[in-house]
C-alpha positions as CSV (number, residue, x, y, z in Angstrom):
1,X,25.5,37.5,-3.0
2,X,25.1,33.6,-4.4
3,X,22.1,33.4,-2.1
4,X,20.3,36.9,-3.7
5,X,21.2,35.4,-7.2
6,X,20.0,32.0,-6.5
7,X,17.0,33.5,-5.0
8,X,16.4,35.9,-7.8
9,X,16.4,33.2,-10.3
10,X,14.5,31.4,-8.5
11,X,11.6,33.6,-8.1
12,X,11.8,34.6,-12.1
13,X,8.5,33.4,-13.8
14,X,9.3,31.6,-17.3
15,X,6.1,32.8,-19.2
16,X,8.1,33.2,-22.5
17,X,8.6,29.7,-22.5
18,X,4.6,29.0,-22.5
19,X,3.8,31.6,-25.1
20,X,6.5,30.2,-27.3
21,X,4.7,26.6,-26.7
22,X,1.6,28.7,-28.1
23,X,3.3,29.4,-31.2
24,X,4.1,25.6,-31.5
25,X,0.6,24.4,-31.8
26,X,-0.4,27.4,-34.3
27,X,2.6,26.6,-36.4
28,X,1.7,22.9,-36.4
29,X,-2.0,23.8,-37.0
30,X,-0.8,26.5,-39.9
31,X,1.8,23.9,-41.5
32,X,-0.9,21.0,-41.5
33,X,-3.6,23.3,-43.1
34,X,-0.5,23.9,-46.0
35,X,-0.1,20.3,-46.0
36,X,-4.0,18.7,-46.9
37,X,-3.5,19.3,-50.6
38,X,-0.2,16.8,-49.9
39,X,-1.9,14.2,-48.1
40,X,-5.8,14.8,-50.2
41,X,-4.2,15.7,-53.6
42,X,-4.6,12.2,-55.1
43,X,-7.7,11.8,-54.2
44,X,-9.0,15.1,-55.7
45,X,-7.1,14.5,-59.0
46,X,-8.9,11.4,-58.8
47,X,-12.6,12.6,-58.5
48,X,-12.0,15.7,-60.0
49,X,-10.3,15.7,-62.5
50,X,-7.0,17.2,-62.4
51,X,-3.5,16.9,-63.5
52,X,0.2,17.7,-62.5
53,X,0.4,21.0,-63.5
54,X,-3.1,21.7,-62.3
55,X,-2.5,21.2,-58.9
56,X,0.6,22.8,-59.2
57,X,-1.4,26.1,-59.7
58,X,-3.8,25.4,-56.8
59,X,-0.6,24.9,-54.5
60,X,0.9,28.1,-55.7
61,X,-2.5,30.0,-55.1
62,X,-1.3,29.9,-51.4
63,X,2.0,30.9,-52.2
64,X,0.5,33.7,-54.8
65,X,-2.0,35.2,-51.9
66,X,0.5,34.7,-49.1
67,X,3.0,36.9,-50.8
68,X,0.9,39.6,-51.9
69,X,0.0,39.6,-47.8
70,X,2.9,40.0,-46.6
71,X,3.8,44.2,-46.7
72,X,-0.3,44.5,-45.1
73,X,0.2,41.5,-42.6
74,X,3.2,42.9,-41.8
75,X,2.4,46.7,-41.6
76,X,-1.3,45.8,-39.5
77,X,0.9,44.0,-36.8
78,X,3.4,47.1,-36.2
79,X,-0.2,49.4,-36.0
80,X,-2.3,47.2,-34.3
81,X,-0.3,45.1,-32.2
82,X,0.7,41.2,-32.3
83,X,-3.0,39.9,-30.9
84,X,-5.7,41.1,-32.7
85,X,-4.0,40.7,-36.3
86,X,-2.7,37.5,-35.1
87,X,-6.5,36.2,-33.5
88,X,-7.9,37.5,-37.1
89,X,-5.0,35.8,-39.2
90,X,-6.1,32.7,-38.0
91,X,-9.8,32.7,-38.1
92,X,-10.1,33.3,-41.2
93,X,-7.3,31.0,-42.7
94,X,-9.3,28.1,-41.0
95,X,-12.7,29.1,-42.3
96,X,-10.9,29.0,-45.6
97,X,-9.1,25.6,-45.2
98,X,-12.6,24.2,-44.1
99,X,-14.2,25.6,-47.2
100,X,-11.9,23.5,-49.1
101,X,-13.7,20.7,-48.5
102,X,-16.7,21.8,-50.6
103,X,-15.1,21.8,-53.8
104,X,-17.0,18.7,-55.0
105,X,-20.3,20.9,-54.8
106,X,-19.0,22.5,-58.2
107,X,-19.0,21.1,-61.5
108,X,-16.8,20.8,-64.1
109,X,-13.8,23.5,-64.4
110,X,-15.4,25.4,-61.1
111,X,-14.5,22.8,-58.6
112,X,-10.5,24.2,-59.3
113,X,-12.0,27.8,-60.0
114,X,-13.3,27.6,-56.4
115,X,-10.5,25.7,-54.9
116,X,-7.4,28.0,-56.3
117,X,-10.2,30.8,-55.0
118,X,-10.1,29.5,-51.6
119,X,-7.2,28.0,-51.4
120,X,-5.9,32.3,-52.2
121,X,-7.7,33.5,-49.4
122,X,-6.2,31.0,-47.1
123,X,-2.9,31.9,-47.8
124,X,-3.9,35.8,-47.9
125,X,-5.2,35.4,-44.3
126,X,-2.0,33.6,-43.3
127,X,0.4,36.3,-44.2
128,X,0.6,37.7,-41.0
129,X,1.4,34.6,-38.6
130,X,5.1,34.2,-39.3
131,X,6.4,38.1,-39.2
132,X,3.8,38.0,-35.8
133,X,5.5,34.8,-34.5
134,X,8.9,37.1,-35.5
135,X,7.7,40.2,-33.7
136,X,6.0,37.6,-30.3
137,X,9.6,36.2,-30.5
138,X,11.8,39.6,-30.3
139,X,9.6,40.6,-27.4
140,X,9.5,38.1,-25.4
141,X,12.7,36.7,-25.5
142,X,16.3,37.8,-24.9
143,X,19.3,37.4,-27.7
144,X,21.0,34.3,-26.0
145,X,17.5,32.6,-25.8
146,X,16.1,33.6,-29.2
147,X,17.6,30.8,-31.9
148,X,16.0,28.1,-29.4
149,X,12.6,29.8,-29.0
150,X,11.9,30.4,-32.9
151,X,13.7,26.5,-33.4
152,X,10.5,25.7,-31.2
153,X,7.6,27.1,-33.7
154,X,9.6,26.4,-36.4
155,X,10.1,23.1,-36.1
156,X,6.3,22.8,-35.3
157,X,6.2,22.4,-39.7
158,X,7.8,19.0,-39.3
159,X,5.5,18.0,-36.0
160,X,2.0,19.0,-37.7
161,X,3.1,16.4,-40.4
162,X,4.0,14.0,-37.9
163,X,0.8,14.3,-35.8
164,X,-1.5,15.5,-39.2
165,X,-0.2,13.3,-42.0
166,X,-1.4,10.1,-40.4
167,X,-4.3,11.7,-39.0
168,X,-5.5,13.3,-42.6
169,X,-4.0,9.9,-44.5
170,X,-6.4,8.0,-42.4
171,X,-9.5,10.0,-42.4
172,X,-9.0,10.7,-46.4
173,X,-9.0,6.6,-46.6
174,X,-12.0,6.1,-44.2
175,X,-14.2,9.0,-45.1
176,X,-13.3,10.8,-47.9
177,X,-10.9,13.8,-48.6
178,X,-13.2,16.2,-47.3
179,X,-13.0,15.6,-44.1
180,X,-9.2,16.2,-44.0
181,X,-10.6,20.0,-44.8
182,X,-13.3,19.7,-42.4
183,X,-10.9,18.8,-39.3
184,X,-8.1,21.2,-40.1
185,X,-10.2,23.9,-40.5
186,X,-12.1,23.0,-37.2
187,X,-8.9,22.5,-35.0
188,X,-7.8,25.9,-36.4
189,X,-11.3,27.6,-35.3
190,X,-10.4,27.0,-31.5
191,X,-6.5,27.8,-31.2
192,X,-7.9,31.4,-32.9
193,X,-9.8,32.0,-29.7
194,X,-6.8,30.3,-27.1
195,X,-4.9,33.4,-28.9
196,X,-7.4,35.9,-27.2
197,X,-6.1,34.6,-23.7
198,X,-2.7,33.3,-24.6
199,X,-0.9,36.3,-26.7
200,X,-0.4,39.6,-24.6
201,X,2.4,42.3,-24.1
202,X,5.2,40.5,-21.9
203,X,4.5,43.8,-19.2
204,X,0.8,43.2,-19.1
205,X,0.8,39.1,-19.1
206,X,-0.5,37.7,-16.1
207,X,2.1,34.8,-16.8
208,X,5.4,36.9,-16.4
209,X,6.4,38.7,-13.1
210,X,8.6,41.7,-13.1
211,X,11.9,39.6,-12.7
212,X,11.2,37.9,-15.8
213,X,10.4,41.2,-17.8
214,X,13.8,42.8,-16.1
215,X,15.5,39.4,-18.1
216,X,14.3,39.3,-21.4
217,X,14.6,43.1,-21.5
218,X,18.1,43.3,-20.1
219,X,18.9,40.7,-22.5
220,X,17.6,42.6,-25.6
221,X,13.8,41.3,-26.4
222,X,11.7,44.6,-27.5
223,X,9.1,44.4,-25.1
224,X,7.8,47.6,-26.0
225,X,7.0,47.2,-29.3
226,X,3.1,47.3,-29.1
227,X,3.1,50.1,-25.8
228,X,4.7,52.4,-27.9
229,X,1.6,52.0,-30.9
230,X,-1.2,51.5,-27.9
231,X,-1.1,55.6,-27.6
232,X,-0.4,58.8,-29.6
233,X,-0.4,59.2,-33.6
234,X,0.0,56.0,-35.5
235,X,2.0,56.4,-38.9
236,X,2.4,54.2,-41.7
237,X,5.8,52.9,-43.1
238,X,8.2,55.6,-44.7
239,X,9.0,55.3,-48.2
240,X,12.6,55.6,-46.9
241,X,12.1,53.6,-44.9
242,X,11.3,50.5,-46.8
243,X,14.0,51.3,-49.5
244,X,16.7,50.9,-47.0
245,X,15.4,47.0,-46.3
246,X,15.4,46.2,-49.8
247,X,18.7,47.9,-50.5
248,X,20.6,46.1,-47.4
249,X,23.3,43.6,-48.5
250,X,22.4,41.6,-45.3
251,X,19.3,41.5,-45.7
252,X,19.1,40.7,-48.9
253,X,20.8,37.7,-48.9
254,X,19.2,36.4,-46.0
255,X,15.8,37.4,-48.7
256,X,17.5,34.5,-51.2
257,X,18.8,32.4,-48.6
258,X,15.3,32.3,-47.2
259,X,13.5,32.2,-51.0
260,X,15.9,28.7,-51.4
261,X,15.4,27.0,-47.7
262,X,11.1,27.8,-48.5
263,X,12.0,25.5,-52.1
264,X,12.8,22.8,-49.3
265,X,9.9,23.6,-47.1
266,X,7.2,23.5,-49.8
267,X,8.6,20.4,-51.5
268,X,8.3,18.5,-48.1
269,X,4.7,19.9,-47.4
270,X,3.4,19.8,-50.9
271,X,4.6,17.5,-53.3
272,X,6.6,14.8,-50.9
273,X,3.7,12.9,-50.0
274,X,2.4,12.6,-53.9
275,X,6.1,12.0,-54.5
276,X,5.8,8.7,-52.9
277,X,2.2,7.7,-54.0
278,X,2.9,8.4,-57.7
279,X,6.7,7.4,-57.8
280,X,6.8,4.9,-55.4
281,X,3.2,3.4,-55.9
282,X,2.4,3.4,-52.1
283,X,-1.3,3.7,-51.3
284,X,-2.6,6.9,-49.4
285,X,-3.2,5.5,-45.9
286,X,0.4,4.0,-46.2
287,X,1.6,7.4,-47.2
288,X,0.8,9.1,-44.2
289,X,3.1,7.1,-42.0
290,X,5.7,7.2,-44.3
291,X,6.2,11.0,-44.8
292,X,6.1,11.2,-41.2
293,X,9.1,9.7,-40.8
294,X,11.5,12.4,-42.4
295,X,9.1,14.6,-40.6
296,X,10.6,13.6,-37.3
297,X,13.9,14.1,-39.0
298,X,13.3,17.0,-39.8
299,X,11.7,18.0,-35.8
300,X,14.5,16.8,-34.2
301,X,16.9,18.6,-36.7
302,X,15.0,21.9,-36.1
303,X,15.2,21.7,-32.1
304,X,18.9,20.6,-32.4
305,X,20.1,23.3,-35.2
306,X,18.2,26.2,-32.2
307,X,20.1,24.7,-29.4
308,X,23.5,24.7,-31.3
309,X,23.1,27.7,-32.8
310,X,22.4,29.5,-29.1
311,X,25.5,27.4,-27.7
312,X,27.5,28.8,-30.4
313,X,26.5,32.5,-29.4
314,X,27.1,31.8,-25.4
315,X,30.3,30.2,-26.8
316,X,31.5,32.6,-29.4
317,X,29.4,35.8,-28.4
318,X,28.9,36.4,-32.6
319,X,25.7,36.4,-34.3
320,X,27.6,35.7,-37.9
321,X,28.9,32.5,-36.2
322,X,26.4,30.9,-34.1
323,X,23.7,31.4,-37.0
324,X,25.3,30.9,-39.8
325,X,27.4,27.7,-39.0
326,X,23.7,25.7,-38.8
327,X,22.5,27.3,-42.0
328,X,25.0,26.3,-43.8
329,X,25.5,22.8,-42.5
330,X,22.2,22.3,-43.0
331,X,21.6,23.0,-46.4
332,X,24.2,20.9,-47.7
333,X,23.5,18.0,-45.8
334,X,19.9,18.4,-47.5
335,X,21.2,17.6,-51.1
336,X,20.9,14.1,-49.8
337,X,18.3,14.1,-51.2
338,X,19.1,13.5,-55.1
339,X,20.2,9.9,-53.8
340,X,16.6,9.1,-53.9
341,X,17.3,8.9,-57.5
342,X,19.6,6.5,-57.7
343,X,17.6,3.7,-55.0
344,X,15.0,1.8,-55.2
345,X,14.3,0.7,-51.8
346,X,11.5,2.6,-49.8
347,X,13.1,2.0,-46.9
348,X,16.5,4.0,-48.6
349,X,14.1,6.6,-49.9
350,X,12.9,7.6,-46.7
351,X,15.9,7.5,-45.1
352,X,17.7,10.0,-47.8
353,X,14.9,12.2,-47.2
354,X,14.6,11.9,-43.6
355,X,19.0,12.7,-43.7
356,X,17.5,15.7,-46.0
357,X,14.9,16.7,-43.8
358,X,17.2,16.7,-40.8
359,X,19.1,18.9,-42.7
360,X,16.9,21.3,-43.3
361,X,15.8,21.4,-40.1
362,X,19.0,22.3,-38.8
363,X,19.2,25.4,-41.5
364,X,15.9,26.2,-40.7
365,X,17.3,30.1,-38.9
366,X,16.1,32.3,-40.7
367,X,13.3,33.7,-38.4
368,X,16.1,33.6,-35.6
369,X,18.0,36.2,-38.2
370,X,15.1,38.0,-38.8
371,X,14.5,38.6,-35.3
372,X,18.2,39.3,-34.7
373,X,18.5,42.1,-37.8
374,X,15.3,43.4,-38.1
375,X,15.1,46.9,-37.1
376,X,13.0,47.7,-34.1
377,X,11.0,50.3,-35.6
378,X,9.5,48.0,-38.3
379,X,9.9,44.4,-36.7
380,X,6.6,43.4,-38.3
381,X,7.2,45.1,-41.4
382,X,10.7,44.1,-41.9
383,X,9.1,40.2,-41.5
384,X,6.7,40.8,-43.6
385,X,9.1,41.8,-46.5
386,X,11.3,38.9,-45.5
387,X,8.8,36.2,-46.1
388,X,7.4,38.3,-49.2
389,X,10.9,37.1,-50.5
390,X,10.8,34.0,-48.8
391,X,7.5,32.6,-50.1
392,X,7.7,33.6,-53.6
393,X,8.9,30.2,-54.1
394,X,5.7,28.9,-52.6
395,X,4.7,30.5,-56.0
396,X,7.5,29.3,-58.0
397,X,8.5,25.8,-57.2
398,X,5.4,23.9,-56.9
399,X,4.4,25.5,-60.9
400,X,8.1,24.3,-61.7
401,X,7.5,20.8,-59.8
402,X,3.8,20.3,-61.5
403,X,5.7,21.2,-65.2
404,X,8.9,19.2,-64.2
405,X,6.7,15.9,-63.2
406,X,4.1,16.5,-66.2
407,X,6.5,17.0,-69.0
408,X,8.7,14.2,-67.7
409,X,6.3,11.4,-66.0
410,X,9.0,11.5,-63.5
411,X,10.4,13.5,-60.0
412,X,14.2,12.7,-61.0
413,X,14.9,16.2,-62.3
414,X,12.1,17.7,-59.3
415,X,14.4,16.7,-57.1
416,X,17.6,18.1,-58.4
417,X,16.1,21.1,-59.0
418,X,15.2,21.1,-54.7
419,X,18.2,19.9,-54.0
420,X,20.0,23.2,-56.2
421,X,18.2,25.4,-54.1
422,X,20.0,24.0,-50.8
423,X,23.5,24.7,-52.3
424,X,22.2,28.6,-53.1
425,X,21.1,29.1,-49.6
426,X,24.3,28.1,-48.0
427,X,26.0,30.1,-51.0
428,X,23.9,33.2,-49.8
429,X,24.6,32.9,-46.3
430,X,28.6,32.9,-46.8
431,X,29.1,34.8,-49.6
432,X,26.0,37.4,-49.8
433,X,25.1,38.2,-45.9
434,X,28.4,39.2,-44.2
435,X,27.9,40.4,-40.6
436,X,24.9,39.7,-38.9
437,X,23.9,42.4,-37.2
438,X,20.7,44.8,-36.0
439,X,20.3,47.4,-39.1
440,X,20.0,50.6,-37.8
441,X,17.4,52.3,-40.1
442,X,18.8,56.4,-41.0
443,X,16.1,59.2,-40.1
């Protein structure tokens, strides 16, 4: 019997662990196309004109767009499956990030008309990637497997600022913040057509043998998800339906929880990098290596709180346990961050928000949750809703940040108002959430 099960385990093919190396390099690609306003911003104010609170409203354009994607994005995966929506979804959000870069074309107040424009349809086209790296996740792996795998792309948003921040300060420095556009959106143009070979069903992947289908499936990934849409009538969401995710305790505070960890997420991304150019007077080349610091923080945080979190389920057997002990640890340990106020060292800056970034790394579950609780007849849906909630702060902070910083001269009271959101998220997760569980929807 130890010789079959060595042998079987032997023979099992480990596919999963290739596609979810996939969803890395689009996550990197998706979180450095969010990040060239961070790294280009200062530049474009300069040329162009703007202030603060203008380029507060062309971040939130993303954020506004991405939003208002998320209930199609996430209803066009559950009908047409995880690849084509997720081939498209990319495509077109690179087209859009290289169109950023002909802004200057425009004069006068239409260089931000057409920037906020494109800078919207970016973030439209977008919508779908994270409910489809949810709903690649739920399929392909099992439940004791699943924190680790969605640790992986997720902490891809701290590795596309470690490999792309230097990479963007550098080219923004020797030819001019165009080209930042210009390369994302060209790197971004290939990795859509890698998706046509890469993303498939786990049953019909060339990859995965049957032993490794017989694992994940035993072990609770939904790798049926898109056979059951390939045939027969295809329906849209029930009203019912949708009023039962918006009504569920759980789920809604895993909503705020998420709406508070995305306040981090989008201060990092966004206004970090101008954070230390403005505030701390270092020059835009200098800038790149310096926010990619944290960045690694934050990477290695984001593997480690995956890992610990799928220890703590082998260990403990409880979803409420192994996912929300992370969470929560997490988030407080990124309040570290209002230190920065009180310093003024670089070197103590970076490594407050490195300590922060780690943090938030850690807490950074809540597409693990999602794929643990969302019901299997709406995975993509049920994503889709949950990072409507989440990114409405893409919306919110950066406007708050712009008007914070413009009607202070300062990021003193920017930061506190991050830091707050830390403190709700871990507030959400053991107050709001209770049990983490599946929600079984009622027919």
């Amino acid at each position: 019997m130890e010789i079959s099960i060595k042998t079987n385990l032997y023979k099992r093919s480990n596919a999963r662990w290739m596609i979810v190396v996939f969803l890395f390099i689009v996550t990197a690609v998706n979180y450095g196309d969010r990040a060239t306003l961070g790294i280009a911003g200062k530049a474009m104010q300069g040329e162009l004109g703007f202030n603060a609170a203008d380029m507060g409203w062309v971040m939130s354009s993303f954020g506004i767009a991405y939003v208002i994607g998320q209930l199609p994005g996430g209803w066009l995966l559950d009908r047409f499956g995880s690849k084509r929506v997720y081939f498209l979804s990319i495509a077109f959000w690179s087209i859009f990030t290289l169109l950023q870069g002909t802004v200057h074309f425009f004069i006068g107040a239409w260089a931000i008309i057409m920037l906020f424009t494109f800078r919207f349809l970016m973030g439209f086209a977008e919508a779908p990637s994270f409910p489809g790296n949810s709903r690649i996740t739920a399929a392909w792996f099992p439940a004791k497997e699943r924190a680790t795998a969605v640790a992986i792309f997720n902490s891809a948003q701290y590795f596309a600022t470690v490999i792309f921040a230097p990479i963007m300060g550098w080219l923004t420095h020797e030819y001019g913040w165009q080209s930042v556009f210009f390369f994302m959106g060209g790197i971004g143009i290939l990795v859509s057509i890698a998706t046509l070979v890469v993303i498939r069903n786990p049953k019909d992947h060339p990859w995965a043998n049957e032993a490794e289908v017989d694992y994940i499936k035993e072990g609770g990934a939904l790798i049926d998800m898109d056979q059951k849409k390939s045939g027969g009538k295809k329906q849209g969401p029930k009203l019912s339906y949708l009023l039962q995710l918006i009504t569920n305790r759980m789920l809604l505070g895993v909503y705020l929880g998420q709406y508070c960890i995305n306040c981090l997420t989008f201060f990092f991304i966004s206004w970090f990098p101008i954070y230390l150019a403005t505030e701390r007077g270092m020059n835009i080349k200098a800038v790149g290596f310096a926010a990619a610091v944290p960045a690694i923080a934050g990477f290695v945080g984001g593997i480690s709180g995956g890992v610990f979190s799928d220890y703590l389920m082998r260990k403990t057997n409880s979803l409420s346990i192994s996912r929300k002990t992370p969470i929560v640890t997490g988030m407080l340990l990124s309040m570290t961050m209002i230190f920065c106020n009180y310093v003024d060292s670089i070197a103590l800056v970076i490594f407050f928000m490195s300590l922060a970034f780690f943090g938030k790394g850690i807490g950074a579950l809540g597409w693990a949750v999602m794929a643990d609780t969302a019901p299997k007849e709406m995975s993509g849906l049920a994503g889709g809703l949950f990072n409507m909630f989440g990114n409405a702060s893409s919306i919110i902070s950066p406007i708050i940040i712009g008007y914070i910083v413009a009607w202070t001269g300062r990021f003193e009271w920017a930061l506190v108002f991050v830091a707050v959101h830390a403190l709700i998220a871990a507030f959400s997760y053991l107050v709001l959430v209770g049990p983490i569980n599946r929600m079984e929807l009622k027919k």
